[in-house]
CHARMM-style PDB file with segment names, atoms N, HN, CA, C and O in Angstrom:
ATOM      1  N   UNK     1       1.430   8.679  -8.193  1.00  0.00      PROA
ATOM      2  CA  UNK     1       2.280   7.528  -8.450  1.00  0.00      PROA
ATOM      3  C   UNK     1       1.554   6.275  -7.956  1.00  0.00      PROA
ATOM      4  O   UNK     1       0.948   6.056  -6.907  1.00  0.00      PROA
ATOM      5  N   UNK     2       1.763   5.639  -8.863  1.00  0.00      PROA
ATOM      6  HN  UNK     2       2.255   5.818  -9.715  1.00  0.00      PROA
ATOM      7  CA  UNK     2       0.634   3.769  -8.260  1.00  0.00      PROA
ATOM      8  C   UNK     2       1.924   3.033  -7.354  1.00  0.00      PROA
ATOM      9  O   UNK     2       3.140   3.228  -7.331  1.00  0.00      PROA
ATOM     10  N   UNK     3       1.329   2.423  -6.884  1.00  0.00      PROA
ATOM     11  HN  UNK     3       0.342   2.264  -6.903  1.00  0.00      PROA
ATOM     12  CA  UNK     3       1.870   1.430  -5.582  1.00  0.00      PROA
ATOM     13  C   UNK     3       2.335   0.173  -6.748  1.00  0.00      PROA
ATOM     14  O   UNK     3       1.702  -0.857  -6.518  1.00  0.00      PROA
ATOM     15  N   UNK     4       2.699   0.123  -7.198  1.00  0.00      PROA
ATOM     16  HN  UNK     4       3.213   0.960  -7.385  1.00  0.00      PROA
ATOM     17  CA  UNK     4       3.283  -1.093  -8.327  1.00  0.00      PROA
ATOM     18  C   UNK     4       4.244  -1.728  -8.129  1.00  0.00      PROA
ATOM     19  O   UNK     4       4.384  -2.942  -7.978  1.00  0.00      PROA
ATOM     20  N   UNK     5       5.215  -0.604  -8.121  1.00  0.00      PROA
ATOM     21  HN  UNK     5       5.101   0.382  -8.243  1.00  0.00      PROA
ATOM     22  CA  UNK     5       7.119  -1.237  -7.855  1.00  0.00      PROA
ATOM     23  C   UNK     5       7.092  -0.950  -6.313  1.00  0.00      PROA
ATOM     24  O   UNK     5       6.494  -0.174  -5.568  1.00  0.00      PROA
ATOM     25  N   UNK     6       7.879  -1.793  -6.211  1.00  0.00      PROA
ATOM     26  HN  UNK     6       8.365  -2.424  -6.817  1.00  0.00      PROA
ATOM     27  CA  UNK     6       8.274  -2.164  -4.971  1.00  0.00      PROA
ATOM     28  C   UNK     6       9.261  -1.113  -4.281  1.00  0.00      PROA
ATOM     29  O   UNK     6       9.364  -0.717  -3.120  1.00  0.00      PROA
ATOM     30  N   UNK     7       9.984  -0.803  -5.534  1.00  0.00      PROA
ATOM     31  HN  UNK     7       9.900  -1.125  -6.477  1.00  0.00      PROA
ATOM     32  CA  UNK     7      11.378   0.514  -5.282  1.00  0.00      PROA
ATOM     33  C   UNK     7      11.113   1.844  -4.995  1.00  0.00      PROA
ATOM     34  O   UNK     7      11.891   2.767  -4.754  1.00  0.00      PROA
ATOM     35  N   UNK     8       9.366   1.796  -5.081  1.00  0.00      PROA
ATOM     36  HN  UNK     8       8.734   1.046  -5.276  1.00  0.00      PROA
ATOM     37  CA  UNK     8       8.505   3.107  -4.866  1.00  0.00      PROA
ATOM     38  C   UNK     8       8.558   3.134  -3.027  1.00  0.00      PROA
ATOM     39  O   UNK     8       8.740   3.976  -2.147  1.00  0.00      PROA
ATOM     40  N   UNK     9       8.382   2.208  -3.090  1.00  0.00      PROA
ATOM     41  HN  UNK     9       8.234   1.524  -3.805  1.00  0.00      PROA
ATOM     42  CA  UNK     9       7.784   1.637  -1.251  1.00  0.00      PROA
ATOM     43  C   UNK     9       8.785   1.881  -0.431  1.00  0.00      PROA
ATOM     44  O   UNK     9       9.757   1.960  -1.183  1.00  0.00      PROA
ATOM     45  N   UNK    10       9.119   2.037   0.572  1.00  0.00      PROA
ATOM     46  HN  UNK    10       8.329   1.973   1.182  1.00  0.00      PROA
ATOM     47  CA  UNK    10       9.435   1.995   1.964  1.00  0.00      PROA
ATOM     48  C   UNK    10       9.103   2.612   3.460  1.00  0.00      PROA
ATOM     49  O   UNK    10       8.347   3.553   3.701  1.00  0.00      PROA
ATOM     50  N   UNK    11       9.729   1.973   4.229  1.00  0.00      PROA
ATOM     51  HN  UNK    11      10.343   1.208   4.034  1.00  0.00      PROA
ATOM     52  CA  UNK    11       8.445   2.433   5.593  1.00  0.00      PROA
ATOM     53  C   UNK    11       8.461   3.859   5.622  1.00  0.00      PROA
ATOM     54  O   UNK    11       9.346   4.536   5.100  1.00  0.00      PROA
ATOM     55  N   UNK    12       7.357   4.362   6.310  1.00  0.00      PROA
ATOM     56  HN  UNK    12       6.637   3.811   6.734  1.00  0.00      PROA
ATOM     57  CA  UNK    12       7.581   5.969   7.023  1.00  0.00      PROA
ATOM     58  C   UNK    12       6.775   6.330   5.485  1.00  0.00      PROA
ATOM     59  O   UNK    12       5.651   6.777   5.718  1.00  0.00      PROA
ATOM     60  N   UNK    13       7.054   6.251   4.112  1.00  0.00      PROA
ATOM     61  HN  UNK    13       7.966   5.888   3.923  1.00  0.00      PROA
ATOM     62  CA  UNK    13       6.087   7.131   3.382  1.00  0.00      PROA
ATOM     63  C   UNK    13       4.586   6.527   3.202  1.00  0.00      PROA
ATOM     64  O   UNK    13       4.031   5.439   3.354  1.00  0.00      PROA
ATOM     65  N   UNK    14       4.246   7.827   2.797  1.00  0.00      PROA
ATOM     66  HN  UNK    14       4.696   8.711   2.674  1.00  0.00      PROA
ATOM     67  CA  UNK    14       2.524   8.165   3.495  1.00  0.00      PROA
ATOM     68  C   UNK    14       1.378   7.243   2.201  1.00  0.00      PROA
ATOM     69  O   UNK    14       1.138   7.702   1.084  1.00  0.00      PROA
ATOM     70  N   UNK    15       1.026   6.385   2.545  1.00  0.00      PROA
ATOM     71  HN  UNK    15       1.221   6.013   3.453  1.00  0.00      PROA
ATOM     72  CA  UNK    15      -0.023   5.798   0.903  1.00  0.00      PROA
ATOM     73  C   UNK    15      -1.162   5.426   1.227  1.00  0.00      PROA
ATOM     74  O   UNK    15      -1.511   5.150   2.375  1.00  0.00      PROA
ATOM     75  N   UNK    16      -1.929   5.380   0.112  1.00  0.00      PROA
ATOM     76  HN  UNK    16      -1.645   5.604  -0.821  1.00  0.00      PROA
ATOM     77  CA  UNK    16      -3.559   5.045   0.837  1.00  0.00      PROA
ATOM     78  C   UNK    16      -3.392   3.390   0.092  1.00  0.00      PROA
ATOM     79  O   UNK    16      -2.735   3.104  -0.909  1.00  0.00      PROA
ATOM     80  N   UNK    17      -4.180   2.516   0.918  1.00  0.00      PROA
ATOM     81  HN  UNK    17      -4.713   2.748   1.731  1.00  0.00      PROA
ATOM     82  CA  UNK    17      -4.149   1.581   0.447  1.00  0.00      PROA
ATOM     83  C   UNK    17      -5.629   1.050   0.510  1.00  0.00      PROA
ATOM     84  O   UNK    17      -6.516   1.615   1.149  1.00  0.00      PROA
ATOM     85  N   UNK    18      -5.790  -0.069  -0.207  1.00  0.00      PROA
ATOM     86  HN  UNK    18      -5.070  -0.527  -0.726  1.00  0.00      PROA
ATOM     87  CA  UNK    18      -7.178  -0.690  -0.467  1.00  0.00      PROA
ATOM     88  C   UNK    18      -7.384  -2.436   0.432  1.00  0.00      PROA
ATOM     89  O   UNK    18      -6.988  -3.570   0.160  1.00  0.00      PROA
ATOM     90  N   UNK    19      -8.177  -1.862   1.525  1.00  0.00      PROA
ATOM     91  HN  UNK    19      -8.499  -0.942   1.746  1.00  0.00      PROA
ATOM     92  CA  UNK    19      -7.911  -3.100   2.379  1.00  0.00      PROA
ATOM     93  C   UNK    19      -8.510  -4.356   1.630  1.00  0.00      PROA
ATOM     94  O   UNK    19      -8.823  -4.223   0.447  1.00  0.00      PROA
ATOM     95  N   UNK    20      -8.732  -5.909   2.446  1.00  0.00      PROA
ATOM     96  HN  UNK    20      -8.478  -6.016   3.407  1.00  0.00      PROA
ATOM     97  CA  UNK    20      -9.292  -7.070   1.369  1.00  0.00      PROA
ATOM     98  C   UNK    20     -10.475  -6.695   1.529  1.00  0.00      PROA
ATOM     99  O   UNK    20     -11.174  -6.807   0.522  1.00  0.00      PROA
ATOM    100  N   UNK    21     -10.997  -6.256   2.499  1.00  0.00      PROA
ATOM    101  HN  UNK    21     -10.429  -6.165   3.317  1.00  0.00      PROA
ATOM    102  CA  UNK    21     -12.931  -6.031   2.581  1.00  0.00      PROA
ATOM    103  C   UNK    21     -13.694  -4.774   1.774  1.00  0.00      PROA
ATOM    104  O   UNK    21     -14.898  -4.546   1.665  1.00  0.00      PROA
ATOM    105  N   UNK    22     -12.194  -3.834   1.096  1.00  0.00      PROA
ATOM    106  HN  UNK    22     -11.215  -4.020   1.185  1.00  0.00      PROA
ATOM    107  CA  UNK    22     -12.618  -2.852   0.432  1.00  0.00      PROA
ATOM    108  C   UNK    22     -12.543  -2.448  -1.116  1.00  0.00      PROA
ATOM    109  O   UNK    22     -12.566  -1.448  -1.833  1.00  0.00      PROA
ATOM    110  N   UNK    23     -12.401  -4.359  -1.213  1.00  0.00      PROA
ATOM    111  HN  UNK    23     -12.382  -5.171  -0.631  1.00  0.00      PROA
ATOM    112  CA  UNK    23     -11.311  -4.691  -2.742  1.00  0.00      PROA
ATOM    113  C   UNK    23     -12.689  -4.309  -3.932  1.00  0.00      PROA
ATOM    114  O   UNK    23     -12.375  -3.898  -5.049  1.00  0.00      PROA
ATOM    115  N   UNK    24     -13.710  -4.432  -3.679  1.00  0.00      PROA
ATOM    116  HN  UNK    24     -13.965  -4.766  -2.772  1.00  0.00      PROA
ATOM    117  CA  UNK    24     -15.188  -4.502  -4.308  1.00  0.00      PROA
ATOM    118  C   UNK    24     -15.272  -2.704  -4.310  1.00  0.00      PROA
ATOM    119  O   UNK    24     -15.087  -1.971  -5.282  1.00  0.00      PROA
ATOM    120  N   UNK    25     -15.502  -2.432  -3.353  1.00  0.00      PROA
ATOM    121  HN  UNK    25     -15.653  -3.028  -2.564  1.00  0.00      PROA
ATOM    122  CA  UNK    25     -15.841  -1.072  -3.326  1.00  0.00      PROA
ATOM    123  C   UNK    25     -14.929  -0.047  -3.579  1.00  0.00      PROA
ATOM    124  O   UNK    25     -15.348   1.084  -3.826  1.00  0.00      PROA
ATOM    125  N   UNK    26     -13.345  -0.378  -3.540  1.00  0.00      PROA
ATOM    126  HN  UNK    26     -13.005  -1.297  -3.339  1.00  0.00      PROA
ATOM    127  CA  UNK    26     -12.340   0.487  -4.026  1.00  0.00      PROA
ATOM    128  C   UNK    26     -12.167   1.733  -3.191  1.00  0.00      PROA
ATOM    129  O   UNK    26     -11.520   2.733  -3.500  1.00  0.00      PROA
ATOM    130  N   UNK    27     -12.932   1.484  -1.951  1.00  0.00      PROA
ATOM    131  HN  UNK    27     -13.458   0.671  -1.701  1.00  0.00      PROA
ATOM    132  CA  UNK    27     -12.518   2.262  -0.239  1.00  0.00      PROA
ATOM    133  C   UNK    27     -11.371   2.205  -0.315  1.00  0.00      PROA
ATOM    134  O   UNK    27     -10.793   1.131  -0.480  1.00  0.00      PROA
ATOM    135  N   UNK    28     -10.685   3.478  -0.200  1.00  0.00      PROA
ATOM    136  HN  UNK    28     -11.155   4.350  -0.066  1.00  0.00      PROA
ATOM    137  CA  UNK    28      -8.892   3.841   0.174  1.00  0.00      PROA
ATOM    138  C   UNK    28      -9.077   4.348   1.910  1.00  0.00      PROA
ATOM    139  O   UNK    28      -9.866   4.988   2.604  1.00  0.00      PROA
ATOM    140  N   UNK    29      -7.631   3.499   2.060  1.00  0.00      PROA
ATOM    141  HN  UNK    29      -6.990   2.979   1.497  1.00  0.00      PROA
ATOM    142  CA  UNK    29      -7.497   4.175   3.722  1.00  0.00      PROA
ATOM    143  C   UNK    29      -6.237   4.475   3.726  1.00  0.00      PROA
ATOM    144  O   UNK    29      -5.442   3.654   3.269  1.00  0.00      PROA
ATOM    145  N   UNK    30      -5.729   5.867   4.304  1.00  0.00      PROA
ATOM    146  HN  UNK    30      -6.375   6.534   4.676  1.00  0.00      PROA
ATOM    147  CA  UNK    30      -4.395   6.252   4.308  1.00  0.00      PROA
ATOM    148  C   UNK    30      -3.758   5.841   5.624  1.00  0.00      PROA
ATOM    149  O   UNK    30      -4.405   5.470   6.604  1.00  0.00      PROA
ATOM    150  N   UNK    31      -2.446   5.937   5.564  1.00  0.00      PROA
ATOM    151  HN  UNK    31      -1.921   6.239   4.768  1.00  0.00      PROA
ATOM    152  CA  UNK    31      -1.608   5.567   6.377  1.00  0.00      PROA
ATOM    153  C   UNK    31      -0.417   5.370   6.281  1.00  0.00      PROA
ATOM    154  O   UNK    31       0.014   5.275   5.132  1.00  0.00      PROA
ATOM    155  N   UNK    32       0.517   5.240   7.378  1.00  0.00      PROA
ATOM    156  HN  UNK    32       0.167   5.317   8.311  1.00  0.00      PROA
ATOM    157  CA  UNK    32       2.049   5.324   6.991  1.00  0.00      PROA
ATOM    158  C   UNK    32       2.975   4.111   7.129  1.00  0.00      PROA
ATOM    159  O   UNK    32       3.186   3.575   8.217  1.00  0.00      PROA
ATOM    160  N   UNK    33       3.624   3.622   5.744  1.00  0.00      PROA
ATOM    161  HN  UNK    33       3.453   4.057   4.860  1.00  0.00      PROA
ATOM    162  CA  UNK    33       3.944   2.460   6.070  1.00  0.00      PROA
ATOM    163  C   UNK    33       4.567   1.630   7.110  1.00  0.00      PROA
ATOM    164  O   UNK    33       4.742   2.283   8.139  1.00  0.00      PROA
ATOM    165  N   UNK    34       4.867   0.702   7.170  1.00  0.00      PROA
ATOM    166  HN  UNK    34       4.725   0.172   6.334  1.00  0.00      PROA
ATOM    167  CA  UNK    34       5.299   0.136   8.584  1.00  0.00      PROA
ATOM    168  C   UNK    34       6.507  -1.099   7.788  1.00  0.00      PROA
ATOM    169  O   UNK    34       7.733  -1.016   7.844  1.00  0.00      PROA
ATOM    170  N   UNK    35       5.773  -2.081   7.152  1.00  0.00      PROA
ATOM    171  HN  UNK    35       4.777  -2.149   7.106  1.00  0.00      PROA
ATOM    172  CA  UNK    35       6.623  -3.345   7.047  1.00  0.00      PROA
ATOM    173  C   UNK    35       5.986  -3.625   5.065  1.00  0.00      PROA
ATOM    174  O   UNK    35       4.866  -3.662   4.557  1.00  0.00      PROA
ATOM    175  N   UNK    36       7.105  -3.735   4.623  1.00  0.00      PROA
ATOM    176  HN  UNK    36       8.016  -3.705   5.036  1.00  0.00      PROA
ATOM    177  CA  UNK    36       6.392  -4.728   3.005  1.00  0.00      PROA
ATOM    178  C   UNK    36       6.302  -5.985   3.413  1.00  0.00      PROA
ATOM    179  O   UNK    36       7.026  -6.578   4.212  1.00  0.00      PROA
ATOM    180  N   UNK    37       5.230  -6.422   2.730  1.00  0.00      PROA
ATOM    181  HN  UNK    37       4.642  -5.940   2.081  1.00  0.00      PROA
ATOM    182  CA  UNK    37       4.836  -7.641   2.590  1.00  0.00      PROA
ATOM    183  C   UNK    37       5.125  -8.535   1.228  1.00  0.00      PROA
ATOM    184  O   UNK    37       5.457  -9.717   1.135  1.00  0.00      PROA
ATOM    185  N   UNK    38       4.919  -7.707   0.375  1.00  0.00      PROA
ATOM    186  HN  UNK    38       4.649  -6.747   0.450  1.00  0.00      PROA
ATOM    187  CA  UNK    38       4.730  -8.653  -1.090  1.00  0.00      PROA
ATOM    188  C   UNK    38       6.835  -8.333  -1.304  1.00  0.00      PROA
ATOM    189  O   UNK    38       7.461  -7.287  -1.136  1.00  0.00      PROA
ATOM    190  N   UNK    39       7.289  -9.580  -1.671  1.00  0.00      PROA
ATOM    191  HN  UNK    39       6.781 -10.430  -1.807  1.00  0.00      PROA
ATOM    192  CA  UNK    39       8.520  -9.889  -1.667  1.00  0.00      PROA
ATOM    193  C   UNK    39       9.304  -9.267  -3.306  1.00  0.00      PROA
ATOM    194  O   UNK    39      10.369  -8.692  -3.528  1.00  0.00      PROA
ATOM    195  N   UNK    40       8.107  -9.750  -4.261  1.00  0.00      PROA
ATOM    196  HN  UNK    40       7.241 -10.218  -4.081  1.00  0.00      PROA
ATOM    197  CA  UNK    40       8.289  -9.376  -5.504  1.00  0.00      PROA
ATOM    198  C   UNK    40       8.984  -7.803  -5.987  1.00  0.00      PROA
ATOM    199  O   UNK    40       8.815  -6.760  -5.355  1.00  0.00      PROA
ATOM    200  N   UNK    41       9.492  -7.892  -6.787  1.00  0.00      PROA
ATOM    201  HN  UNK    41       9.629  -8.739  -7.301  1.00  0.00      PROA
ATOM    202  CA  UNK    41       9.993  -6.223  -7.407  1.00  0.00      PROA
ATOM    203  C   UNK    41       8.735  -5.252  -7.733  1.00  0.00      PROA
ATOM    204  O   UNK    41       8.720  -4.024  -7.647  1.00  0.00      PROA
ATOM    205  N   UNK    42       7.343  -6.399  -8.260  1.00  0.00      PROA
ATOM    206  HN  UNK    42       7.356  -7.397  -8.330  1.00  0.00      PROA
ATOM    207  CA  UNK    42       6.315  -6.047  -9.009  1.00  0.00      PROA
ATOM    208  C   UNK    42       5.039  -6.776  -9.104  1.00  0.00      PROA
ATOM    209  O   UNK    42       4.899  -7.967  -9.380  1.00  0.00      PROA
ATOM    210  N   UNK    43       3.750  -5.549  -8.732  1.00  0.00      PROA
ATOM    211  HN  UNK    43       3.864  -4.581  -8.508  1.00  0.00      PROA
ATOM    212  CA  UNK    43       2.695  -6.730  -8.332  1.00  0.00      PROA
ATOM    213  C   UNK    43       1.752  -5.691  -9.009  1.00  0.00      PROA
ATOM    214  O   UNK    43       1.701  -4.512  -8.660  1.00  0.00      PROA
ATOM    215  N   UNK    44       0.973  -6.268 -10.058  1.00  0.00      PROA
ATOM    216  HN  UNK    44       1.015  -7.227 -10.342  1.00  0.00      PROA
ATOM    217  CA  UNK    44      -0.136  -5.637 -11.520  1.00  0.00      PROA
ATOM    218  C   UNK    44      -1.020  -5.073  -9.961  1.00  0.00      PROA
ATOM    219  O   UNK    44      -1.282  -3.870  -9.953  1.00  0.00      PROA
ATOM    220  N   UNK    45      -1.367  -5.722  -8.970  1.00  0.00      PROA
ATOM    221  HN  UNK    45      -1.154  -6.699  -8.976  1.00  0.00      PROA
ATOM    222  CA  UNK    45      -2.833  -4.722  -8.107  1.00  0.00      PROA
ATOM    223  C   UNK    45      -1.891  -4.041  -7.178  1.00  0.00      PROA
ATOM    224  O   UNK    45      -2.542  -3.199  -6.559  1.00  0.00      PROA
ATOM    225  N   UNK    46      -0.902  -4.035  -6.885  1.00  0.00      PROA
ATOM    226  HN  UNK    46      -0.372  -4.719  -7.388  1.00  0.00      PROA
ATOM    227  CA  UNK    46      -0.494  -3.014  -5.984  1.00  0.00      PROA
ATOM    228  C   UNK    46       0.536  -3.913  -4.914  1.00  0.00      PROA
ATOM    229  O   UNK    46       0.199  -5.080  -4.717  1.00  0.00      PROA
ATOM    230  N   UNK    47       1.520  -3.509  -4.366  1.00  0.00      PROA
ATOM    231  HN  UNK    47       1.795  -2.561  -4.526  1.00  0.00      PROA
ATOM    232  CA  UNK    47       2.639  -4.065  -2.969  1.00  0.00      PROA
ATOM    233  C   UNK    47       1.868  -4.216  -1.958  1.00  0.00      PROA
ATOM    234  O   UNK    47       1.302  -3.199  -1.555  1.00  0.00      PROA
ATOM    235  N   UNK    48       1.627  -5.434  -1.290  1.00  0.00      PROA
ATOM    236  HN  UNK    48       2.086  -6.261  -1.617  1.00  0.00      PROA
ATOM    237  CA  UNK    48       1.164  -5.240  -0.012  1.00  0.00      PROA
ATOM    238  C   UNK    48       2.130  -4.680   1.064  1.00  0.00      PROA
ATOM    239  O   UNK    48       3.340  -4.904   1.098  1.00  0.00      PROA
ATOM    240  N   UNK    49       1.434  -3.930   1.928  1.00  0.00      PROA
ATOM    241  HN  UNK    49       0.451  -3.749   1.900  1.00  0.00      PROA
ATOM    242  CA  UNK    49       2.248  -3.232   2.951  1.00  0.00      PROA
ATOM    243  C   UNK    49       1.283  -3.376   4.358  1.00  0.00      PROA
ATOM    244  O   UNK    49       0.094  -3.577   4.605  1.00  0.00      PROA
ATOM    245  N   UNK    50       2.099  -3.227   4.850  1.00  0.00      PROA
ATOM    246  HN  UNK    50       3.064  -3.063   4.649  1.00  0.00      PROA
ATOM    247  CA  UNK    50       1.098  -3.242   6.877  1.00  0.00      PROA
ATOM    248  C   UNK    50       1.615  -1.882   7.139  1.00  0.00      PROA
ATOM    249  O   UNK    50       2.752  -1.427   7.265  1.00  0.00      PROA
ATOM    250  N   UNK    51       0.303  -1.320   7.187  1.00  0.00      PROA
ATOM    251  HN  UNK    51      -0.621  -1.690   7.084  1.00  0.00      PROA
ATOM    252  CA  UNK    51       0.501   0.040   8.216  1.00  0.00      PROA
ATOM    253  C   UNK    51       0.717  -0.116   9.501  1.00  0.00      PROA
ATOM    254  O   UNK    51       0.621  -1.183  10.107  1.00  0.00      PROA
ATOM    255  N   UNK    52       1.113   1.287  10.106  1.00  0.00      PROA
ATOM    256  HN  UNK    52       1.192   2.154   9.613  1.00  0.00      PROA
ATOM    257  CA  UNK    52       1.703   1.340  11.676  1.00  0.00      PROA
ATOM    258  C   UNK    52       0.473   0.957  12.491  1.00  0.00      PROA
ATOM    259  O   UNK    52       0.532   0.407  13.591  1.00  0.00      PROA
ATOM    260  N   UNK    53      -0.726   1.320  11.809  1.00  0.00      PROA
ATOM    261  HN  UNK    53      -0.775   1.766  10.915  1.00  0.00      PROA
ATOM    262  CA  UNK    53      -1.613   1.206  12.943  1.00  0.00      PROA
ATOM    263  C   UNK    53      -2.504  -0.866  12.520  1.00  0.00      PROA
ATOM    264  O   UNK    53      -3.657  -1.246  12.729  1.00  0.00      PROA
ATOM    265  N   UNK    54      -1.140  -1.751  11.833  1.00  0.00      PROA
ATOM    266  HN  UNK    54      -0.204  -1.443  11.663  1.00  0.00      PROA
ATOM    267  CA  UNK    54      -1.495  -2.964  11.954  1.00  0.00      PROA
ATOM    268  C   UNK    54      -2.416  -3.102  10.908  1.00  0.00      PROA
ATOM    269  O   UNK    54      -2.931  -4.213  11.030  1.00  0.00      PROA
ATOM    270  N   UNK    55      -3.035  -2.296   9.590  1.00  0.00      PROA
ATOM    271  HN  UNK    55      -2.616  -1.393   9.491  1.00  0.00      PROA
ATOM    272  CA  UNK    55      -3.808  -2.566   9.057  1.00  0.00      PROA
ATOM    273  C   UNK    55      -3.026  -3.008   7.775  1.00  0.00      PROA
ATOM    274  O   UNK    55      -2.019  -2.356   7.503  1.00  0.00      PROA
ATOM    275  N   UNK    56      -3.396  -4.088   6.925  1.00  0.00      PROA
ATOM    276  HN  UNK    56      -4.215  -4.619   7.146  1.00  0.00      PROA
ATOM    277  CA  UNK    56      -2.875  -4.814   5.878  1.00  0.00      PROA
ATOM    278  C   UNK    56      -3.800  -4.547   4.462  1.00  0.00      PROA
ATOM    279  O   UNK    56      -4.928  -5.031   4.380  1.00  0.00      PROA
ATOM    280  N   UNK    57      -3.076  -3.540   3.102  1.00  0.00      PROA
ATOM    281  HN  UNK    57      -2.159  -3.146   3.170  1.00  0.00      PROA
ATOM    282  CA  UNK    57      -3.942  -4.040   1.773  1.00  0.00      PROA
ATOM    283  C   UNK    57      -2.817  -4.198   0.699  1.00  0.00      PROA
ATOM    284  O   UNK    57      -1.806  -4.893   0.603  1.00  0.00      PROA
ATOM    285  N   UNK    58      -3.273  -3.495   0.132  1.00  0.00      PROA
ATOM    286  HN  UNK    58      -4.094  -2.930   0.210  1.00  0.00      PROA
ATOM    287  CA  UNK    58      -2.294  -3.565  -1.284  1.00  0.00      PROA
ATOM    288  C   UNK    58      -2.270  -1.676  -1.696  1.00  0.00      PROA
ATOM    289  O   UNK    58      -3.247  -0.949  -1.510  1.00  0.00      PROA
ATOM    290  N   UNK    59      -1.348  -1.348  -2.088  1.00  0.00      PROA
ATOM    291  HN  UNK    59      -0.554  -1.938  -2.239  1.00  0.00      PROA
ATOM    292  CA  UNK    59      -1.043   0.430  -2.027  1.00  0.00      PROA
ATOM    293  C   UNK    59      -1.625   0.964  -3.519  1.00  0.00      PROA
ATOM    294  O   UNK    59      -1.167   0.741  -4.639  1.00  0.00      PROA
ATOM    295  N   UNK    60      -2.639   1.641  -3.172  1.00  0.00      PROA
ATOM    296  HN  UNK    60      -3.011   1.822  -2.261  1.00  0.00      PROA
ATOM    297  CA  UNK    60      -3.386   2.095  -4.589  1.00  0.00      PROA
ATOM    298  C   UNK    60      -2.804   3.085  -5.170  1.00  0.00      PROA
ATOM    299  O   UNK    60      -2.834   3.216  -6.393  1.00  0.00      PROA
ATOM    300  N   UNK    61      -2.027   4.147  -4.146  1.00  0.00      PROA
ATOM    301  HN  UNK    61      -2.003   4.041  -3.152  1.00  0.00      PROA
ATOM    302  CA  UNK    61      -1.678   5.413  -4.260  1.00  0.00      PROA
ATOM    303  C   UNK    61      -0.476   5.934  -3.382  1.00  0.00      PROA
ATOM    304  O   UNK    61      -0.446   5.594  -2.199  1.00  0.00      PROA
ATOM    305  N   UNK    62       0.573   6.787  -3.927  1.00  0.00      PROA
ATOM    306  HN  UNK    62       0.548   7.063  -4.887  1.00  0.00      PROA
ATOM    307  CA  UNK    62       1.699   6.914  -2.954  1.00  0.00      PROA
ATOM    308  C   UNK    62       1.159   8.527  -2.808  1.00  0.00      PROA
ATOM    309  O   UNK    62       0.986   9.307  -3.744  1.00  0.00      PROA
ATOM    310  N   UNK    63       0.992   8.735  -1.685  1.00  0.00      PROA
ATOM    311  HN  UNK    63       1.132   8.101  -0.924  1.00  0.00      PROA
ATOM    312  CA  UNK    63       0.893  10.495  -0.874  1.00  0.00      PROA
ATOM    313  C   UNK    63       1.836  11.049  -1.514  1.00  0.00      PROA
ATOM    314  O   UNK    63       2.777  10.276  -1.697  1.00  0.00      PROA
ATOM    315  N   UNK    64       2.042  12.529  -2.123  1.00  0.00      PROA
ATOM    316  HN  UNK    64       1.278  13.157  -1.975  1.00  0.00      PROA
ATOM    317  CA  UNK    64       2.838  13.137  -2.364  1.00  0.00      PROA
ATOM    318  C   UNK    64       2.263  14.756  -2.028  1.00  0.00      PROA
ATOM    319  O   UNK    64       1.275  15.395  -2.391  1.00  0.00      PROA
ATOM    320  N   UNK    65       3.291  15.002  -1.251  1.00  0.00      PROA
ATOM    321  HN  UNK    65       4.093  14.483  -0.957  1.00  0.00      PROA
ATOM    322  CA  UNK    65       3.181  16.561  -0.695  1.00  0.00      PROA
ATOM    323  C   UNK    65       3.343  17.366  -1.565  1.00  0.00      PROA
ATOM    324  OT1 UNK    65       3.292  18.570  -1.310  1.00  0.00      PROA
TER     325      UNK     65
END
């Protein structure tokens, strides 16, 4: 599932996201959400979110067990 809608998102589930320094190289880092950032219903590169451990991108991918 892509990080797109916003209605996908909320804290505690697990997504890899693409930090700003990894926007070129398309480096994913996983982690568990913490806070949304992007306000919108809908964002074409992905919701920004802040992980627990303070790190900020945009969600490339939602974890699914």
């Amino acid at each position: 599932m892509s990080g797109q809608n916003r209605a996908d998102i909320y804290p505690g589930l697990e997504v890899d996201i693409i930090l700003k320094k990894d926007q070129r190289s398309g480096k994913k880092t996983r982690g568990i959400v913490k806070d949304l950032l992007t306000s919108s219903a809908y964002h074409s590169r992905g919701i920004k979110v802040r992980l627990e451990d303070g790190q900020v991108g945009r969600v490339a991918d939602i974890v699914e067990d």
